[in-house]
N, CA, C and O atoms as a GROMACS GRO file, in nm:
protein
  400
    1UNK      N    1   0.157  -2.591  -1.036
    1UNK     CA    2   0.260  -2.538  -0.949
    1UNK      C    3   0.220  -2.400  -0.896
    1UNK      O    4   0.244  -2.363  -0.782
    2UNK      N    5   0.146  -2.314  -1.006
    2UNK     CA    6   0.128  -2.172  -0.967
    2UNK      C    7   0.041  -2.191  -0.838
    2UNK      O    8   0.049  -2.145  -0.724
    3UNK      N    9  -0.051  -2.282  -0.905
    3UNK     CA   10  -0.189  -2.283  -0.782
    3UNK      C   11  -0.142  -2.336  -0.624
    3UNK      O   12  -0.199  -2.294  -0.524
    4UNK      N   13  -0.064  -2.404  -0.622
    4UNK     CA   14   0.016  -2.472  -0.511
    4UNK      C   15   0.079  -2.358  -0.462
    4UNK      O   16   0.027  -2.332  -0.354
    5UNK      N   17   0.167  -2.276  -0.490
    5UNK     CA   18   0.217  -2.142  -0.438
    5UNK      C   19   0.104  -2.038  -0.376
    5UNK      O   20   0.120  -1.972  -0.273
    6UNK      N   21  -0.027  -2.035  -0.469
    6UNK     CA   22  -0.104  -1.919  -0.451
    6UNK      C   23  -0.178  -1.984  -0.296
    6UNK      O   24  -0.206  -1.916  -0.197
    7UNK      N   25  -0.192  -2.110  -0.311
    7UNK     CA   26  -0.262  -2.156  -0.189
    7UNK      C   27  -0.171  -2.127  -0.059
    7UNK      O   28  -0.214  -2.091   0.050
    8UNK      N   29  -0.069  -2.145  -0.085
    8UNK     CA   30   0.005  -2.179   0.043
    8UNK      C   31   0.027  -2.048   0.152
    8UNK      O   32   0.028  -2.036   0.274
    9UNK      N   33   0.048  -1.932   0.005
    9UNK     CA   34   0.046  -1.796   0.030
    9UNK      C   35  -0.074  -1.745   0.117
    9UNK      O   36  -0.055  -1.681   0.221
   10UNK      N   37  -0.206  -1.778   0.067
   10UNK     CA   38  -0.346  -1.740   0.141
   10UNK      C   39  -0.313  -1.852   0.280
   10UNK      O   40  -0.302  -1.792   0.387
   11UNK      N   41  -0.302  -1.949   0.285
   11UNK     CA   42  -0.286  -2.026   0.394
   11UNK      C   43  -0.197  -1.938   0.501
   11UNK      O   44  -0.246  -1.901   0.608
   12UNK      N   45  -0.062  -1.908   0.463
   12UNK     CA   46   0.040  -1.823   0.546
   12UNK      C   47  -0.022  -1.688   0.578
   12UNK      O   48   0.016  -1.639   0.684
   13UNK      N   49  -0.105  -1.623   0.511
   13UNK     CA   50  -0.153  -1.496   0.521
   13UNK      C   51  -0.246  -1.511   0.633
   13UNK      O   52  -0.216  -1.458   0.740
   14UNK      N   53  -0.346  -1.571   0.623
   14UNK     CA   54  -0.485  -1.627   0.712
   14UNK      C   55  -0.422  -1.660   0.851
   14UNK      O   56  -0.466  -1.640   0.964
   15UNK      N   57  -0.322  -1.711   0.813
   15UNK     CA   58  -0.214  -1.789   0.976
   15UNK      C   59  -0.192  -1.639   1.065
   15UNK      O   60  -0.241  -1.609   1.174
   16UNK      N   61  -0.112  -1.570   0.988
   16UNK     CA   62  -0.055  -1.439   1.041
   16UNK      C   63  -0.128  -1.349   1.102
   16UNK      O   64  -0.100  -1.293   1.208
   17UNK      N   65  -0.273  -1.325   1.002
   17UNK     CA   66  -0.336  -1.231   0.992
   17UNK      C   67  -0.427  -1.261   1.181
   17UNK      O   68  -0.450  -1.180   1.271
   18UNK      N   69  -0.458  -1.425   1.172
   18UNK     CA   70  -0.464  -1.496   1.293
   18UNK      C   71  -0.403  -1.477   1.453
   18UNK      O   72  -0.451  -1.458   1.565
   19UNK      N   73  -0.265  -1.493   1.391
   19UNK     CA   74  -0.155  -1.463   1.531
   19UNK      C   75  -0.153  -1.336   1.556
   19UNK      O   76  -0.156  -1.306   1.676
   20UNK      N   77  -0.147  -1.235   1.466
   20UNK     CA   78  -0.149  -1.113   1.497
   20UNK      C   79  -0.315  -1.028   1.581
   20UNK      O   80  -0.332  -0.927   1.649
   21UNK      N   81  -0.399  -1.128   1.532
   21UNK     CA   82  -0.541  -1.077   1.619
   21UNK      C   83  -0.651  -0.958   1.526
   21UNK      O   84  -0.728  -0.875   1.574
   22UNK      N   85  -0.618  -0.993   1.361
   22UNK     CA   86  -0.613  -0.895   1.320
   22UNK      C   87  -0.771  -0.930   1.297
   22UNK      O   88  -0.804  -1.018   1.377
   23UNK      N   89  -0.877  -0.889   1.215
   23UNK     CA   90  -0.959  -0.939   1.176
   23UNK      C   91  -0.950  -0.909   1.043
   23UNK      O   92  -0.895  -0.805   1.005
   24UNK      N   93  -1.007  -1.002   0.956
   24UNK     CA   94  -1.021  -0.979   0.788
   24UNK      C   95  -1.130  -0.918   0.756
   24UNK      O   96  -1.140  -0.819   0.684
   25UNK      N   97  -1.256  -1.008   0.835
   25UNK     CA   98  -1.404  -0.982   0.756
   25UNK      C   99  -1.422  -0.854   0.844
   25UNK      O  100  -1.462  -0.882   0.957
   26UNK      N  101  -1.401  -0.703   0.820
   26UNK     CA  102  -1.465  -0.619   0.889
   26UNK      C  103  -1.518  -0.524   0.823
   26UNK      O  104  -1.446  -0.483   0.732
   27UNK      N  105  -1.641  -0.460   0.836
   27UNK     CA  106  -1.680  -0.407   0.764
   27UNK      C  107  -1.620  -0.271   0.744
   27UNK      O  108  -1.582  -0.215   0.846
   28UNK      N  109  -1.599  -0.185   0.587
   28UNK     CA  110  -1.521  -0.092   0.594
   28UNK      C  111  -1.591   0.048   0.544
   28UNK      O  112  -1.659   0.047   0.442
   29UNK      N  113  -1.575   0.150   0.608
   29UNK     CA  114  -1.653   0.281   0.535
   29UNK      C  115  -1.539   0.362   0.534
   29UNK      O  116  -1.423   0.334   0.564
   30UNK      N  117  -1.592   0.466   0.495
   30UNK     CA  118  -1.497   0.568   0.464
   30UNK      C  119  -1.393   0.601   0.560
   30UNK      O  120  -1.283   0.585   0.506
   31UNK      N  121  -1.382   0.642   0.687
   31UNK     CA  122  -1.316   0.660   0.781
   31UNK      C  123  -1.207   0.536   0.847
   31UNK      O  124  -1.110   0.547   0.921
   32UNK      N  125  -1.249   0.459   0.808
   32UNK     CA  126  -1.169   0.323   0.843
   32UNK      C  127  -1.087   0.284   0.652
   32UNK      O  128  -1.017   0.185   0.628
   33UNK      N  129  -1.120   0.375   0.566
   33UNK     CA  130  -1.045   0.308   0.425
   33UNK      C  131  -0.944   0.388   0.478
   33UNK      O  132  -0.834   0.345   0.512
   34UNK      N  133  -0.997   0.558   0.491
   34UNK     CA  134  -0.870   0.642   0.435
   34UNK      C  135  -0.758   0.578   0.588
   34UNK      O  136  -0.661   0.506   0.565
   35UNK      N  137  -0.792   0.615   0.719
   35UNK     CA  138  -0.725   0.538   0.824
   35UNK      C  139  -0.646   0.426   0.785
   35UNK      O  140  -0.527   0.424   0.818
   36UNK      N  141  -0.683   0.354   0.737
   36UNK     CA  142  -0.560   0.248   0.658
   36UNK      C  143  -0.481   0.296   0.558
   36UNK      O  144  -0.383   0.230   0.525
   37UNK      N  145  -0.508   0.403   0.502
   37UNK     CA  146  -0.422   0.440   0.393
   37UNK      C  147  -0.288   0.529   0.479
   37UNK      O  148  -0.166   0.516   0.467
   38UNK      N  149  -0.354   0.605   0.553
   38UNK     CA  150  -0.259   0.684   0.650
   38UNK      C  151  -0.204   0.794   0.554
   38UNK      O  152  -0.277   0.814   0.457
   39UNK      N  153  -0.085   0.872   0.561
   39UNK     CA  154   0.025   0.936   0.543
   39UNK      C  155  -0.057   1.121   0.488
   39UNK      O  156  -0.039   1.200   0.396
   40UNK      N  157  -0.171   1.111   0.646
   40UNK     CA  158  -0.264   1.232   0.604
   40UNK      C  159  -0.353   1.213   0.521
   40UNK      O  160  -0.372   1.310   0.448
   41UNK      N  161  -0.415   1.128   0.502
   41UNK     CA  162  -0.532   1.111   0.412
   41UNK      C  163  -0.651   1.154   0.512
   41UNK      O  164  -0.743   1.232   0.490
   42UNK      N  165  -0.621   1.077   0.632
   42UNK     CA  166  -0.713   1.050   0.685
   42UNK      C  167  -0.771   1.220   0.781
   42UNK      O  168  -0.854   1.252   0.866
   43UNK      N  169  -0.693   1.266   0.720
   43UNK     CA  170  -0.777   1.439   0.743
   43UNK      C  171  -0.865   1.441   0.670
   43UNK      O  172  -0.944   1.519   0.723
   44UNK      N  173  -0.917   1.400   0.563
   44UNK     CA  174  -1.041   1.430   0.497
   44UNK      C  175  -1.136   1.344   0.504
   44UNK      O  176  -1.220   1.310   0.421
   45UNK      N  177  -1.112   1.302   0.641
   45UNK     CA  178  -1.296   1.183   0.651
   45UNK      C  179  -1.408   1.272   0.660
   45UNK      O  180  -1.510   1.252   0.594
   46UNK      N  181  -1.395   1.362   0.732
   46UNK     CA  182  -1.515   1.500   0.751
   46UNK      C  183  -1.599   1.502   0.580
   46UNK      O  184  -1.709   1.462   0.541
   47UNK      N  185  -1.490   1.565   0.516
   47UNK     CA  186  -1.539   1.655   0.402
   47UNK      C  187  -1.585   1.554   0.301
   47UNK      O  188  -1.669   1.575   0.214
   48UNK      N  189  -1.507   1.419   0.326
   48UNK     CA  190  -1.578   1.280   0.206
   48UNK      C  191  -1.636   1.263   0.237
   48UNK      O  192  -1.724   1.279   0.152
   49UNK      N  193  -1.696   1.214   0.367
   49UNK     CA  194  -1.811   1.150   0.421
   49UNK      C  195  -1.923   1.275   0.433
   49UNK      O  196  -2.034   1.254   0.481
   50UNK      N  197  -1.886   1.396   0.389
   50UNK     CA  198  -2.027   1.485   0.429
   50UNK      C  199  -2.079   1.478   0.243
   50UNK      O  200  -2.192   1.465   0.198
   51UNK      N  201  -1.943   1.493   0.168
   51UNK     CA  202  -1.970   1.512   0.015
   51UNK      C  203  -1.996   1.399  -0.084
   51UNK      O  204  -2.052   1.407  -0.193
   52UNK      N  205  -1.940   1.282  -0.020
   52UNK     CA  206  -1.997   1.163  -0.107
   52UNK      C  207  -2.020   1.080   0.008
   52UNK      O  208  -2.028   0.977  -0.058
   53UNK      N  209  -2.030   1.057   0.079
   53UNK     CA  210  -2.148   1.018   0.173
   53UNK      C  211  -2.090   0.890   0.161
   53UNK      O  212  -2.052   0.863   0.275
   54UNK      N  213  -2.053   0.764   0.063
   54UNK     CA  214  -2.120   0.578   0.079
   54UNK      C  215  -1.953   0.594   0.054
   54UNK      O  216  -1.881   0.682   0.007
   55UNK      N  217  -1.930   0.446   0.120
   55UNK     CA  218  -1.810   0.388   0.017
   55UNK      C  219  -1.802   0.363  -0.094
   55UNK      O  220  -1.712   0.406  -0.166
   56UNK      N  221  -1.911   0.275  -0.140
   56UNK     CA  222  -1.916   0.233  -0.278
   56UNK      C  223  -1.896   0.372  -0.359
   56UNK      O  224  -1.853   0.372  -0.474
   57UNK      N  225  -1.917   0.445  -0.317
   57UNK     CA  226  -1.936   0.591  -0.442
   57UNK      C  227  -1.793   0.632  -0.401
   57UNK      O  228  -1.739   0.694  -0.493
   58UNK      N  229  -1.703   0.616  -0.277
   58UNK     CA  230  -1.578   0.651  -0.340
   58UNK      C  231  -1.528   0.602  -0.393
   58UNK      O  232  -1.448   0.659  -0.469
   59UNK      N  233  -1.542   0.431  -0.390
   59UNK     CA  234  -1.488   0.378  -0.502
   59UNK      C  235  -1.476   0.379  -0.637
   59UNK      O  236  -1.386   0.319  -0.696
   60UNK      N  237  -1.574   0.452  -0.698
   60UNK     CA  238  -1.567   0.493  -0.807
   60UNK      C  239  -1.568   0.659  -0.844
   60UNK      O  240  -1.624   0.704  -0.944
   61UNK      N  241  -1.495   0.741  -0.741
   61UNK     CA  242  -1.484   0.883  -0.793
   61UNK      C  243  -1.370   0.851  -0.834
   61UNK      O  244  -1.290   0.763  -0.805
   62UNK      N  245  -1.373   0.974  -0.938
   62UNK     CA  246  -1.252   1.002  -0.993
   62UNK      C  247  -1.171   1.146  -0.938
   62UNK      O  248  -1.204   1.229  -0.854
   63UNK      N  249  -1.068   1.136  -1.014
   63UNK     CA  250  -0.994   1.278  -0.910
   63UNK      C  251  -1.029   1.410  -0.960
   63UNK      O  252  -0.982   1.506  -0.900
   64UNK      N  253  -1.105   1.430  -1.064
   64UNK     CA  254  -1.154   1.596  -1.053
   64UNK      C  255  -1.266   1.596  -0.956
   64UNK      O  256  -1.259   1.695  -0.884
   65UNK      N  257  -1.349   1.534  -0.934
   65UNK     CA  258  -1.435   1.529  -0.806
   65UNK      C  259  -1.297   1.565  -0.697
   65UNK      O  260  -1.278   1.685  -0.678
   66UNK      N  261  -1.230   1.497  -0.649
   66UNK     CA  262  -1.160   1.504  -0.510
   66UNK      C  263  -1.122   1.633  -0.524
   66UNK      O  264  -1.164   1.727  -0.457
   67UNK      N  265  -1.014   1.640  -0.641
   67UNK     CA  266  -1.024   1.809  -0.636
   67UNK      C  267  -1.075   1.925  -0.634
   67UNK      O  268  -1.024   2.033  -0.605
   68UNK      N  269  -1.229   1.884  -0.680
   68UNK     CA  270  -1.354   1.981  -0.628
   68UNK      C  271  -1.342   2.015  -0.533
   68UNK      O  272  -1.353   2.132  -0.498
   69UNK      N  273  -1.302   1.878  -0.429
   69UNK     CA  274  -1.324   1.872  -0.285
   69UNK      C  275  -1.237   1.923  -0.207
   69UNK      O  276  -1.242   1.922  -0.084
   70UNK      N  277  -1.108   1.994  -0.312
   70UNK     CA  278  -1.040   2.044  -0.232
   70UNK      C  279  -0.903   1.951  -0.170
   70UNK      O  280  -0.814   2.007  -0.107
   71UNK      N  281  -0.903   1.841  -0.192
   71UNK     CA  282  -0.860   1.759  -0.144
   71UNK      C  283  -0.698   1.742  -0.246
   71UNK      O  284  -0.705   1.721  -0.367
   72UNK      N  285  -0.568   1.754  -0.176
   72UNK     CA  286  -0.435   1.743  -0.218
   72UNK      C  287  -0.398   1.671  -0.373
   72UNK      O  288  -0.462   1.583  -0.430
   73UNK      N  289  -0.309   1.719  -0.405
   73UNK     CA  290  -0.261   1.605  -0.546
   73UNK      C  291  -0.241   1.476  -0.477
   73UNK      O  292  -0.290   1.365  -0.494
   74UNK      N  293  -0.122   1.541  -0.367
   74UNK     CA  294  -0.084   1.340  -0.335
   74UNK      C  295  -0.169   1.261  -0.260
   74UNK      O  296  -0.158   1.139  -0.263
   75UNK      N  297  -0.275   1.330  -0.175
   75UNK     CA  298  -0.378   1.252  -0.110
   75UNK      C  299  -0.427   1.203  -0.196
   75UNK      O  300  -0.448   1.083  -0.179
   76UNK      N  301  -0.476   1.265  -0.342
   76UNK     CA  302  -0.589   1.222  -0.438
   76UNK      C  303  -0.517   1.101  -0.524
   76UNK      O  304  -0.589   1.015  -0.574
   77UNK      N  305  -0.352   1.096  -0.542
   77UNK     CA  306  -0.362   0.980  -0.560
   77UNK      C  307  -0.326   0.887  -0.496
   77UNK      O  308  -0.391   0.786  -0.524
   78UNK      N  309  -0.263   0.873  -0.434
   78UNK     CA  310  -0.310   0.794  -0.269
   78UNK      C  311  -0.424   0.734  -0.247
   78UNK      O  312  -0.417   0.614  -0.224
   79UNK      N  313  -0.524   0.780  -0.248
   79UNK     CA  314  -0.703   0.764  -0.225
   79UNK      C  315  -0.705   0.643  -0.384
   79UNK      O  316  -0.709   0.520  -0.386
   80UNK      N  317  -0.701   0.740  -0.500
   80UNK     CA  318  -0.716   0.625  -0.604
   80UNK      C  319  -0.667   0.542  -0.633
   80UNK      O  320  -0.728   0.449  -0.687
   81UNK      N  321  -0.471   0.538  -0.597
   81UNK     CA  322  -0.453   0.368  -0.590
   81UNK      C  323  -0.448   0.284  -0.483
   81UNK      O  324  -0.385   0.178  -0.474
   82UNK      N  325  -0.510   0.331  -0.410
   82UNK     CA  326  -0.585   0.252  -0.280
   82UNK      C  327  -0.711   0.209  -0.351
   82UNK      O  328  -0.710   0.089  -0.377
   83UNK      N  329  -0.800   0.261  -0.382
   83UNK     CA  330  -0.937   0.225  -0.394
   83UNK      C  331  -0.958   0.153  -0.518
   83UNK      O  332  -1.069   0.108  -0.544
   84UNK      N  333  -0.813   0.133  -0.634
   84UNK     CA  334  -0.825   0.055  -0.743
   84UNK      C  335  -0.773  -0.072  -0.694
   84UNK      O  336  -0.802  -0.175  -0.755
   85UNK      N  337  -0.675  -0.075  -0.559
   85UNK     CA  338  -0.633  -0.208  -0.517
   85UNK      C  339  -0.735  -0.301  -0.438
   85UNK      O  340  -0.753  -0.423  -0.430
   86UNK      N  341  -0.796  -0.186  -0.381
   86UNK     CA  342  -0.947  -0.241  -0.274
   86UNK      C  343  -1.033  -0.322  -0.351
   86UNK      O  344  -1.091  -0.419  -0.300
   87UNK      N  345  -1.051  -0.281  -0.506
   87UNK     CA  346  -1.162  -0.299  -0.607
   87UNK      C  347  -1.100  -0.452  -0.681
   87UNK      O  348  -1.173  -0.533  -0.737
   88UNK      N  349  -0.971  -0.464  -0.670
   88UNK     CA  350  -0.931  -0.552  -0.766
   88UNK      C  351  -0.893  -0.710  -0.583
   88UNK      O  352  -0.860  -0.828  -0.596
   89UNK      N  353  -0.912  -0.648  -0.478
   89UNK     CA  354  -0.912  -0.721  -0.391
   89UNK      C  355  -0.759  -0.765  -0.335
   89UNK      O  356  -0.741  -0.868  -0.270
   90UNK      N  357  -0.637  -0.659  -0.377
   90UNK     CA  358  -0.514  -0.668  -0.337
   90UNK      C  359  -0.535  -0.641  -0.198
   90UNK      O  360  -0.477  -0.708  -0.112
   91UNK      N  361  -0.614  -0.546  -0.167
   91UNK     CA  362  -0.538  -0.483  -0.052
   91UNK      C  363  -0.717  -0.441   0.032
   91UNK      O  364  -0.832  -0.430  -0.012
   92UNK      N  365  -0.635  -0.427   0.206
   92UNK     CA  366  -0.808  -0.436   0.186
   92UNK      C  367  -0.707  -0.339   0.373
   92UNK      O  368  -0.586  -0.355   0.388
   93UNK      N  369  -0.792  -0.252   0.479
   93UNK     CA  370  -0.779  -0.154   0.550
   93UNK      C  371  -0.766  -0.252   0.696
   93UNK      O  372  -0.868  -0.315   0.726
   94UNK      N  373  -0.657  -0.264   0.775
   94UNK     CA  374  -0.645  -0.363   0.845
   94UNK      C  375  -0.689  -0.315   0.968
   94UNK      O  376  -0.630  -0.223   1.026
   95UNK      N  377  -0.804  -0.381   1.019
   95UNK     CA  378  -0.866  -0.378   1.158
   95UNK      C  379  -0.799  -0.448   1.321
   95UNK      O  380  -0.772  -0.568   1.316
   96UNK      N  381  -0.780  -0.396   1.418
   96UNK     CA  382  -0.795  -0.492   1.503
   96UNK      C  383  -0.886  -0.526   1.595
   96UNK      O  384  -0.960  -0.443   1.647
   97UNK      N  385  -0.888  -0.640   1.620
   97UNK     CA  386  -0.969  -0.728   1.731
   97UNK      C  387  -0.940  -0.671   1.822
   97UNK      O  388  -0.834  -0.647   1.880
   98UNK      N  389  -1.137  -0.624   1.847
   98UNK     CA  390  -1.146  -0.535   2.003
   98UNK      C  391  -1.119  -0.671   2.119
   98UNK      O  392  -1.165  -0.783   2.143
   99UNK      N  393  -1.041  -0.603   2.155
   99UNK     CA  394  -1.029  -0.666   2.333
   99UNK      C  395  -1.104  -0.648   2.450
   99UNK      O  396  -1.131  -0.536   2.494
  100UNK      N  397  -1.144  -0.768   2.510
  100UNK     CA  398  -1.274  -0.738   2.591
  100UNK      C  399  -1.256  -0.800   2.725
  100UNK      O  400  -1.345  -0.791   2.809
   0.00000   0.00000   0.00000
């Protein structure tokens, strides 16, 4: 029964994600994570991307690094439970389909 729900759910999601024009598979770096996170994060693409440089390596900083960086309490956790949901594959930075 669970598996019958979980399918139907990815089926409805894939549909939407579809009608809406969104794309899934896009590739994501730093400037396009925090941009999905929004609510001012995305002021610190400069200073992440000059100080840890890859995605993969923000994915695994922790927050006395960010605060090295200068970077807010609530941005910093903002940033980490974003990047623990990214890691566990809840949640992922929603792109749209360029129009041509």
């Amino acid at each position: 029964m669970a598996q019958e729900v979980l399918l139907c759910f990815c089926w409805l999601t894939t549909q939407l994600l579809k009608k809406l024009g969104i794309q899934k598979g896009v590739k994501v770096g730093i400037p396009e994570f925090l941009n999905g996170i929004g609510n001012g994060v995305e002021s610190h693409v400069a200073k992440l991307e000059a100080e840890i440089g890859d995605f993969q390596k923000l994915l695994v900083t922790r927050t006395l690094k960010l605060k090295k960086l200068g970077v807010p309490c609530k941005h910093r956790k903002l940033i980490l439970k974003y990047t623990h949901k990214y890691r566990l594959g809840l949640w992922r930075p929603l792109a749209q389909a360029i129009k041509s």
